[in-house]
N, C-alpha and C positions, 0 to 999 in steps of 0.2 A: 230649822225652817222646814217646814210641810211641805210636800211636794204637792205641783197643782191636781186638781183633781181629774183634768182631761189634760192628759199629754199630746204634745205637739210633734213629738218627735215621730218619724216615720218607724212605723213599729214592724222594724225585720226584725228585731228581735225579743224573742220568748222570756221576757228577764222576770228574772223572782223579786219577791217582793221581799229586798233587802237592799239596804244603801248604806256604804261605808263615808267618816267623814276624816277619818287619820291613821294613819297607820305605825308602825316602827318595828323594826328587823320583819320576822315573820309571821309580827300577827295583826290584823287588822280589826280597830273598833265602831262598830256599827252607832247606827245616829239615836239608836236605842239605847246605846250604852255596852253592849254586850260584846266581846272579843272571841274571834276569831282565829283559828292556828289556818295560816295561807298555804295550802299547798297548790294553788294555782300559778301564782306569780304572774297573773293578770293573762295567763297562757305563754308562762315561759317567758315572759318578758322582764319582769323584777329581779332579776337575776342579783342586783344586792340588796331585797328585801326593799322595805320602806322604813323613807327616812335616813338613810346611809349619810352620814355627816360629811365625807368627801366626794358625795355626788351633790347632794345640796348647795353645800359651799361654791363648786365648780359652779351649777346653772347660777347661783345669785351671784356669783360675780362675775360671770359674764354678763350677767342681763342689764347690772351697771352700768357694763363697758359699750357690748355693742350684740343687738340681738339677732340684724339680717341684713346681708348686703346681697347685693345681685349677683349671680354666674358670669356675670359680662367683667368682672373685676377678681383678679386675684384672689384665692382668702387660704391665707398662710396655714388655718388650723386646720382648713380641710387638708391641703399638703402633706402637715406633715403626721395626720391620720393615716392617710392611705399610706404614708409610707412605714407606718407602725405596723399596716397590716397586711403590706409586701412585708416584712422582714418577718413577719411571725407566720407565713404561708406561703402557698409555689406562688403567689401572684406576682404580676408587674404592675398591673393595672387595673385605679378603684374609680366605681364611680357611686356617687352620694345621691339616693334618692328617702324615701320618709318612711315606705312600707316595706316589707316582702311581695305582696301581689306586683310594686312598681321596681324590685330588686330583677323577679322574677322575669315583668316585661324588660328589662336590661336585656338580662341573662340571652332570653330566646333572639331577640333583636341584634345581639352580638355576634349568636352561634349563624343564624343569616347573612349580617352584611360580613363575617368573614370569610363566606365562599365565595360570595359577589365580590369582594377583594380580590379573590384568589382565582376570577375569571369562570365562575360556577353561581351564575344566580339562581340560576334550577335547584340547585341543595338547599331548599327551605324547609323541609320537612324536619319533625321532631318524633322522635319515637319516647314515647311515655308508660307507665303501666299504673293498673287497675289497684283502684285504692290511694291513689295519691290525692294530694289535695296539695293546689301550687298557686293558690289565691282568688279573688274573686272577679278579677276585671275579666272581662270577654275572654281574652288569649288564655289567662290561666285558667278558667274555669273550662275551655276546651282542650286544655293540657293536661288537669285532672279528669276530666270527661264522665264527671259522674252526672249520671238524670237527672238525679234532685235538686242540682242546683243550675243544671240547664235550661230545664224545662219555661217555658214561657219568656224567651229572650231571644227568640229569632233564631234566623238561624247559625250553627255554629262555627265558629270560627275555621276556617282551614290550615294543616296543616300539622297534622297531629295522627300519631298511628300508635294506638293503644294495646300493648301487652298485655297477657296473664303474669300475674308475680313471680319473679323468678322463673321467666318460661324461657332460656338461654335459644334453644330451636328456634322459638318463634321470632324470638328477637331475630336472628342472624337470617332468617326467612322472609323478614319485614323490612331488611335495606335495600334499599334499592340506587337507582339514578339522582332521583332526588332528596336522597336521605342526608341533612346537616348533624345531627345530634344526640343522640342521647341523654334523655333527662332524668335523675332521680332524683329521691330523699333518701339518703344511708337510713336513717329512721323514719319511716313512715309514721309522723306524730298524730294527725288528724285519722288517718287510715287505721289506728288502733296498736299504735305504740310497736309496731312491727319492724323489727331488726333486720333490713337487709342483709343476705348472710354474704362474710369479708370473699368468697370462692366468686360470686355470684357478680360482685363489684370488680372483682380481679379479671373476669370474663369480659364483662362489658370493657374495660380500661384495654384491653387487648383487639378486641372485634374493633373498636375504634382506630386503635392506631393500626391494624387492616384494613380498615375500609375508608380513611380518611373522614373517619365524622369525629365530630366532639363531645367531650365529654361535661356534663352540667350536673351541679351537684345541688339541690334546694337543700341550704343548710339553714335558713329562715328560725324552723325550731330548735333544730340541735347546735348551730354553731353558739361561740362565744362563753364556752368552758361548762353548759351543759350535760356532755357526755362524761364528763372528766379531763380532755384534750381541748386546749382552744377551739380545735373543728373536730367537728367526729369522724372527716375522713383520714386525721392523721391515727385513728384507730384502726383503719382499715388496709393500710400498706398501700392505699391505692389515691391519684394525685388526679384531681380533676380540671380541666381545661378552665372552666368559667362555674363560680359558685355564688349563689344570695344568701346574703344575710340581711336581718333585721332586729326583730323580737328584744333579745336582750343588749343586743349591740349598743341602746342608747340609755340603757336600766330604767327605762318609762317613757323617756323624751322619745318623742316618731321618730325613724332611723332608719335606713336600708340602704344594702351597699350590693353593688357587683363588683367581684372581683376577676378576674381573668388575665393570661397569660400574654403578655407580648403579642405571639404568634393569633390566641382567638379574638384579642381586641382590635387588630388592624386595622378592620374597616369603619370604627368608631372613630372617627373623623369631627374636625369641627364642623357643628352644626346636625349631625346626624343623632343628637340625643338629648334631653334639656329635662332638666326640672327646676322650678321656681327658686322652693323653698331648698332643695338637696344641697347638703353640706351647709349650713348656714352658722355661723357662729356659737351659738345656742348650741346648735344639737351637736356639733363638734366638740364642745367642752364639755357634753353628757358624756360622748363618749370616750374621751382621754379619759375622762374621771374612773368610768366601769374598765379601762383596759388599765389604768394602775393598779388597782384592786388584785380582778383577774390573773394578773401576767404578776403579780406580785410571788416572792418567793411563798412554798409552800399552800398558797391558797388550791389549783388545780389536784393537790395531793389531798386536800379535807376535803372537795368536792369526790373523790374518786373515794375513798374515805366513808364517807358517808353515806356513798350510792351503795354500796359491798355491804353496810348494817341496815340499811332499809330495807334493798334486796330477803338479806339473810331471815328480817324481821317478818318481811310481808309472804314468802317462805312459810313459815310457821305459823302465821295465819291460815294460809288455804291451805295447809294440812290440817286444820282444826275445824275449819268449817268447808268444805268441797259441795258442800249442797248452793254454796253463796259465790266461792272463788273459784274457779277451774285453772288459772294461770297467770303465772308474774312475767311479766318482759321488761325490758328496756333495758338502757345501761348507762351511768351515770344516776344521775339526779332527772331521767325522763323516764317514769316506772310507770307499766299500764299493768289494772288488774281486767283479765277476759275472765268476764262477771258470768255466774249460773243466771242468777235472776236479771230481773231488766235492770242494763247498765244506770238509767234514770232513778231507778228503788234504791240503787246504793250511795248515788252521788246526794238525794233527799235525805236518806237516813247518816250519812256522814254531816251533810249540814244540820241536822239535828244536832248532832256532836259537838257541833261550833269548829268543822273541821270542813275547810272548803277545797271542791275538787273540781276535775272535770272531764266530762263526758268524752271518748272518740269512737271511729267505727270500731266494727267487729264486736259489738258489746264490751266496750273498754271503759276504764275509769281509767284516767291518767292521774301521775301525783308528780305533780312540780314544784317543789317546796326552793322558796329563794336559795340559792347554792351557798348563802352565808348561814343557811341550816346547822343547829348543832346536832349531837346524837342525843342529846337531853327531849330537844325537840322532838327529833324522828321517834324515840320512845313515846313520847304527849300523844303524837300522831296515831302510833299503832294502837295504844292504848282504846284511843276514841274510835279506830275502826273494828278493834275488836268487839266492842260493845255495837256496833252497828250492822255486826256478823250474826250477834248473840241472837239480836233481834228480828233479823233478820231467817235466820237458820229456824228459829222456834215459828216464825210464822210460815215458812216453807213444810215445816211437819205439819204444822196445826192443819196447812191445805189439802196435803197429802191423807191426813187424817180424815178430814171432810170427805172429800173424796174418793175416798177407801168404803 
């Protein structure tokens, strides 16, 4: 079917002129016919590729049984979810909402009303740093605090006191009376695939428990066996008070969770938090289905696996072409290349390739490939960006040349 010729939909977004209409493992076929190698995973979210026969199975037979019941009535699956994911994390306590930006409004709502618990309404403050990106709604886009996506919205939200990356001085400089929290992403995924260093995280997790703030971990992109570990803070030796998740938590179905500790959830009370549709039968049986998978023997060993031959692979690309690549980060199966030329020229001439990616700060290409990735694939993959180097590199001389 032809799409209509004037779209209705509100156009915030800059979308190419391509529509997929099925998918399976990690490749997706266009309505043209022509297949795809995903390395997006819909931005981290397809975590078992498209199509996975025991995610399937799970949403259609739940959607037989029973698709939504209310917050105001028990629901057994959400239960005994959360308590899958108390027992696989420091948590005690999970609450079910559909996104990360609404994991994320959790998250900071918690790190608040538990000092007003605690007899400290004044500690509402969040202290954040530059480069992040912690959703869209009002709160997080003043959490992230970047212009471009403030700009024209009023004005911003209060409550938020913005670091340099890894500025530890400035951090402990910046707490104050009203200081509740500390907030990061171990991986800065939108910010450009940037590794928060494990010293750095061990620092903050200390100044916290000096200074009586909390600590938040936005695990939104990385959690949910991404990095290689269920959460990428158990890569970091270091144990966060209250964390969000979403993204791949439900393997496509909407999904977002807060999780937190006993002690930070306190003043989450009844009646101080609600979402509609959060935890609803459906999306509970998405995600039992992706935590069988997951948590299954061996599977975190092929993701970890895997990340170490991409890495190694895309390595020896930007040693071959350094006029195109400047740098590989990430860890796990969340690899950003910090591009020579515009991060946009590479993510166009990879889709050429039939090989789809995507964009983050710092001139980043990111490469998410569903973590049910083989190395068969990951080879497909370099293969197709080396030809997108080739062409890319000869045009970078031919310019040079011009211009000479």
């Amino acid at each position: 079917m032809n799409a209509p010729s004037t779209s209705h939909l509100l156009p915030t977004y800059a979308r190419v002129e391509l529509a997929f209409e099925r998918g399976e493992g990690v490749w997706l076929t266009a309505t043209n016919g022509d297949r795809y190698l995903d390395f997006t995973s819909g931005v981290a979210v397809n975590a078992l590729g498209h199509g996975h026969p025991q995610l399937v199975a799970a949403i259609s037979e739940q959607a037989q049984k029973l698709i939504h019941v209310s917050n105001l009535y028990r629901i057994p699956e959400a239960e005994r979810l959360a308590a899958r994911l108390c027992e696989a994390s420091f948590a005690d306590l999970v609450f079910f909402c559909n996104s990360g930006a609404e994991a994320m409004e959790c998250a900071i709502k918690t790190a608040r009303k538990c000092h007003a618990a605690n007899g400290q309404p004044e500690r509402f403050r969040i202290i954040t740093f530059e480069g992040a990106f912690h959703g869209r709604t009002l709160a997080t886009l003043a959490a992230g605090g970047q212009k471009k996506y403030l700009d024209g919205f009023g004005p911003v939200v209060d409550g938020f006191d913005q670091m340099p990356f890894g500025d530890l001085e400035a951090t402990k400089r910046a707490i104050g009376p009203a200081s509740a929290a500390i907030l990061i992403e171990p991986i800065m995924g939108e910010g450009g695939v940037r590794v928060v260093p494990h010293e750095f995280l061990r620092a903050l997790r200390s100044l916290c428990d000096e200074r009586g703030l909390l600590l938040i971990f936005d695990e939104v992109q990385t959690g949910v066996g991404r990095t290689g570990e269920l959460f990428a803070y158990q890569r970091t030796g270091v144990v966060p008070d209250i964390m969000a998740l979403a993204k791949a938590l439900g393997g496509g179905f909407p999904l977002g969770a807060c999780l937190a500790t006993a002690a930070a959830g306190k003043g989450m009370t009844a009646g101080s938090h609600g979402s509609t549709f959060g935890g609803n039968p459906l999306a509970m049986a998405a995600a039992h289905a992706v935590l069988d998978v997951v948590l299954a023997d061996g599977f975190l060993d092929h993701v970890r696996r895997c990340g170490l031959v991409l890495k190694q692979k895309l390595a020896e690309i930007k040693d071959r072409f350094p006029s195109v690549i400047a740098e590989v980060r990430g860890e796990g199966l969340l690899v950003g290349l910090r591009a020579v030329v515009p991060n946009g020229e590479l993510v166009d001439e990879l889709r050429a390739e039939k090989l789809i990616t995507v964009a983050a700060g710092d001139n980043v290409v990111r490469l998410l490939p569903p973590l049910i990735v083989s190395e068969a694939e990951i080879a497909e993959a370099v293969r197709r960006l080396e030809r997108a180097c080739t062409r890319l590199s000869e045009r970078t001389t031919r310019q040079r040349g011009t211009a000479g």
